[in-house]
N, C-alpha and C positions, 0 to 999 in steps of 0.2 A: 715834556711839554704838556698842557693841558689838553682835555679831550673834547674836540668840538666838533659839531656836523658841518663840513665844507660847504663853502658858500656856490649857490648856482654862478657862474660865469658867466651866463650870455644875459643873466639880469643886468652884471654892471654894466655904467658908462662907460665909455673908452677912456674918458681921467681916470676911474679907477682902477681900473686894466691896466692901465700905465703907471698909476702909481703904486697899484701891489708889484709889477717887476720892479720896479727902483729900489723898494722894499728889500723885495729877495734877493736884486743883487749886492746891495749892503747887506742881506742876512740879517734883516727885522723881521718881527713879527708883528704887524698893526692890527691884529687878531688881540681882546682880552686874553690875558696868560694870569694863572694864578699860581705864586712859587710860595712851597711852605718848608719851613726849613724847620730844622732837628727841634723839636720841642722838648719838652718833661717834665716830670709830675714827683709827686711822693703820693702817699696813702690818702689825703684827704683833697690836694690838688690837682689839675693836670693843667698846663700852661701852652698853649698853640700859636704860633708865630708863624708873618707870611707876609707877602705882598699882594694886591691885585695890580696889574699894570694895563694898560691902552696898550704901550707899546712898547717892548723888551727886544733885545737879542737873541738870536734861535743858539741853542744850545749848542759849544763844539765838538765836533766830532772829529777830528784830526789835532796834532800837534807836530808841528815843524819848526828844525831851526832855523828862521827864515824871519828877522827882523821888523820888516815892511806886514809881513800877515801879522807876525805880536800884536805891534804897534795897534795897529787896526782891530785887532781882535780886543784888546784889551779896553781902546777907545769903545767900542761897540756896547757894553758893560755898563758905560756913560750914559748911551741913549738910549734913554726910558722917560717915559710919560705915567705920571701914578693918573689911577681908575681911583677920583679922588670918595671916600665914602661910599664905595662899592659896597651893596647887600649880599651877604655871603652865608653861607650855610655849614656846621663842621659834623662834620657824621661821626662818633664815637660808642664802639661796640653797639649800632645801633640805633643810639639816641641820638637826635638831630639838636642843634642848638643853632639858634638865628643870632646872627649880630651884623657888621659893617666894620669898614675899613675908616682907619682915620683920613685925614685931609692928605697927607702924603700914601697914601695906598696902606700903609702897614696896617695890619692888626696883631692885636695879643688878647686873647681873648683866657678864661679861664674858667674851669669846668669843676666844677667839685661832686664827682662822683659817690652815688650813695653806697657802694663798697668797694674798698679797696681794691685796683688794680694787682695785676699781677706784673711782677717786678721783669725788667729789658726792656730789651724794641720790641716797638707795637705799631700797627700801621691806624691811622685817621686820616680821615677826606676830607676837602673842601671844596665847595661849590659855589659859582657865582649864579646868584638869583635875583641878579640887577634887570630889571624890564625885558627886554627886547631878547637881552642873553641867555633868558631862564633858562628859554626850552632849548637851547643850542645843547646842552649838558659840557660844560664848561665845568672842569672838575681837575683835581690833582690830589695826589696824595703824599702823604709826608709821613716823621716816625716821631713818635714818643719817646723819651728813656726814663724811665722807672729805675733807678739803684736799686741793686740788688743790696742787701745789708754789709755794708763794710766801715771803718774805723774809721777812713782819710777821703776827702772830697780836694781833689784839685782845682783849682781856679787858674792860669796860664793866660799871659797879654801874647802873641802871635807874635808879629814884626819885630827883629831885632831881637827878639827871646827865643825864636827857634827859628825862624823865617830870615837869612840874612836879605836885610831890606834897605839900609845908611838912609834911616828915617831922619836924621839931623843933616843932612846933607839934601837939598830940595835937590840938584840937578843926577845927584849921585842917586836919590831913590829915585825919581823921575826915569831916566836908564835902566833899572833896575826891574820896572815895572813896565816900561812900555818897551825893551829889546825881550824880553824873556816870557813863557809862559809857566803852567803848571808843571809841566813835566823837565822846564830847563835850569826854573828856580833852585834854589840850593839851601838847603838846612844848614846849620852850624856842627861840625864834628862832633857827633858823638851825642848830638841832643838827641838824636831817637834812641839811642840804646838808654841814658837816661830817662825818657819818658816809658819807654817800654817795661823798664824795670818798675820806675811807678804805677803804673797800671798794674802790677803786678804783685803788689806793697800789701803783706798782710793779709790776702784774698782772703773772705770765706767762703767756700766751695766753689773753689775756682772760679770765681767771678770777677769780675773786672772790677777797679776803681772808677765812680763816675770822673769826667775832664769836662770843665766847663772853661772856656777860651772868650775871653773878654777882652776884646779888641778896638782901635780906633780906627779901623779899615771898615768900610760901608758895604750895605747890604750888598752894591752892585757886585762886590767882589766876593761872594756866597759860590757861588759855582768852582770858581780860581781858586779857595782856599781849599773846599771841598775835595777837588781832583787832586792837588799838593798833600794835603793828609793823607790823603787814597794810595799815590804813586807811592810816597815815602816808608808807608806800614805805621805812621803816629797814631796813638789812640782814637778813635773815634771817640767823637763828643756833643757836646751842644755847645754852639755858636753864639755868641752874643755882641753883635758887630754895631756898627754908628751907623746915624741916619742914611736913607739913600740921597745920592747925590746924582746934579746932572753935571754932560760935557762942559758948561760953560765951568760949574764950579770943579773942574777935574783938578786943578793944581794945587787945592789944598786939600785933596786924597790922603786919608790919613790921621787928620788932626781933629783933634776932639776932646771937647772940654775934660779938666779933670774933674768937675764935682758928677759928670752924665758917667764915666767910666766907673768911679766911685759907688754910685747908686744901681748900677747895674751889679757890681757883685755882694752891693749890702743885699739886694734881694736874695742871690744864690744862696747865701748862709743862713737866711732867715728861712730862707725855705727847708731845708734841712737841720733842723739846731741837733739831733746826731750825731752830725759829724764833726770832727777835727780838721782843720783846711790845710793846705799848704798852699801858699800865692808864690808865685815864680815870675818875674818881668826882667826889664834892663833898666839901665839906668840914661837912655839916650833919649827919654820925652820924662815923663812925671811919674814911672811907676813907682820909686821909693817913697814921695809923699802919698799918694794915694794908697800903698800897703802899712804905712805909719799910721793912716786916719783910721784905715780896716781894724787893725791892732787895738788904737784905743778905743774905737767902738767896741768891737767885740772880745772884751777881757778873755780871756784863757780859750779862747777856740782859734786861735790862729795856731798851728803849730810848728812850722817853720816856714821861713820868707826867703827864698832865691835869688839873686839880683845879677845878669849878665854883667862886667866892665867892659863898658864899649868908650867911655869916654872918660882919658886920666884928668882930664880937668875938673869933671866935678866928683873925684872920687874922694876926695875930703870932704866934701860935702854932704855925699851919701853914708862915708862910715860913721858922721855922727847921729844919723837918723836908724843903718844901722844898731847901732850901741843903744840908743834910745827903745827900740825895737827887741834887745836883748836885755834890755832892763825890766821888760815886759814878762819876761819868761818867755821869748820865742826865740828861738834855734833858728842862725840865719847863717846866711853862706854870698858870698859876694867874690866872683869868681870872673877869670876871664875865661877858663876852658871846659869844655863840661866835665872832662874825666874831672876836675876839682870837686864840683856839684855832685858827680857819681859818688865819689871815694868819702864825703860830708855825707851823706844819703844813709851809706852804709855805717855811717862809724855813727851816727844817732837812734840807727835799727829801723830809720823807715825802710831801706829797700836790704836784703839780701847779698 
């Protein structure tokens, strides 16, 4: 949570006395909060991503299997108020950079450093330096990641490619998301020991593959995916999630255009031309078109494309976009279990 100087108490009014406990018995914070989540850079950029909020959810500290607190917990995530165009400040190694929040709270701001970084995590600050909040020191910190130099850059859609989520099912994911939390969630068999081997793909000195996660799940759920990577042992990476949403819009959690999911990982590759990618999804929303469009964009840097079968109906459909995709030159694998994806991984030399 962010770092601020507590407010005198006998200043408030009695409304406000009474509406900060309503607050904390919902477990709000009507306190500004600024959340920055996993950034990264290469050599001549570094890329800072966040929110500022009016009003968020306090972070959880408990997990229960207990339906009724999910529920609520999960809704919770919902209710938020963006701090619209908030003046914000990013401290890096140092050097201070001023900018502001767009009209929905986010910012992404981008720093191009006069010498290259040194490659992993790295910590950066941000500060709110909106009127009244200056002096409050209203501050949070977050990580950079810097690849280390290696061969393969992953790219990975969350929900339904490692996350079982029955995203084509509204009342099935609906359940899915509001009976269960981070620690009750469930991975697909056998996808962490596959992504674990790819993190591990070709190291040079022992360093990790970067994993960038390009998702149609919304900023509110940054925390929930976070604590699920964390419990499970999945790669650590950088997040690249759909706009934040409020309570009212909570039912269509999830959905997001294909040309926004699209342009989020042309940026990732552009930002690296380096590397060789490997894009991995399902085939239970759009990620076989949108790894098609990747492909012809980017002639010979795709190197092979993953695709869960979650759904036999449109698996015709998908192996001719596959095929098309391997007409490309790219090594693809369309599977229903992951030992298939493993045992494909290996027999092309990307994992061991």
């Amino acid at each position: 949570m962010s770092k601020k100087i507590p407010h005198n108490e006998s200043a408030l009014s009695l409304r406000q006395k009474i509406r900060r406990k309503i607050f904390f018995l919902f477990r709000l914070n009507h306190d500004p909060v600024i959340k920055v989540y996993n950034g990264y850079g290469n050599p001549k950029k570094i890329i800072v991503m966040g929110h500022v909020l009016k009003l968020s959810p306090m972070p959880r500290k408990t997990y229960r299997k207990n339906r009724i607190v999910n529920l609520f917990s999960v809704l919770r995530l919902f209710m938020v108020i963006p701090f619209s165009n908030a003046k914000i400040s990013i401290n890096w190694r140092g050097n201070i950079y001023q900018t502001e929040a767009e009209e929905d709270g986010f910012f992404r701001y981008e720093i191009f450093p006069e010498t290259p970084p040194n490659e992993g995590w790295q910590n950066i600050v941000v500060k709110l330096e909106e009127g009244k909040y200056r002096l409050q020191n209203i501050q949070q910190s977050g990580e950079i990641y810097i690849p280390f130099p290696s061969q393969y850059g992953f790219i990975s859609d969350i929900d339904d490619t490692l996350l079982i989520s029955h995203s084509v099912h509204l009342r099935r994911r609906l359940y899915e998301l509001l009976s269960k939390n981070a620690h009750t969630r469930k991975a697909f068999e056998g996808v962490v020991n596959h992504y674990q081997l790819l993190a591990e793909s070709r190291q040079i000195n022992n360093n990790s593959n970067p994993f960038f996660y390009v998702s149609g799940s919304e900023w509110n759920l940054y925390d929930f995916i976070v604590e699920f990577f964390r419990i499970n042992n999945l790669p650590k990476g950088i997040f690249l999630l759909s706009q934040l949403k409020q309570v009212s819009q909570f039912r269509k959690s999830g959905q997001t255009e294909l040309m926004t999911k699209f342009m989020r990982i042309i940026r990732v590759i552009e930002d690296f031309p380096h590397l060789l990618f490997v894009l991995l999804g399902d085939d239970s929303q759009k990620d076989p078109e949108i790894y098609l469009s990747v492909v012809k964009h980017f002639p010979k840097k795709i190197f092979a494309v993953y695709i869960r079968c979650l759904t036999d109906s449109l698996s015709e459909k998908v192996k001719i976009m596959i095929s098309e995709m391997e007409s490309d030159g790219v090594l693809c694998c369309y599977f229903k279990h992951s030992a298939e994806a493993i045992l494909h991984s290996k027999m092309i030399g990307l994992t061991k």
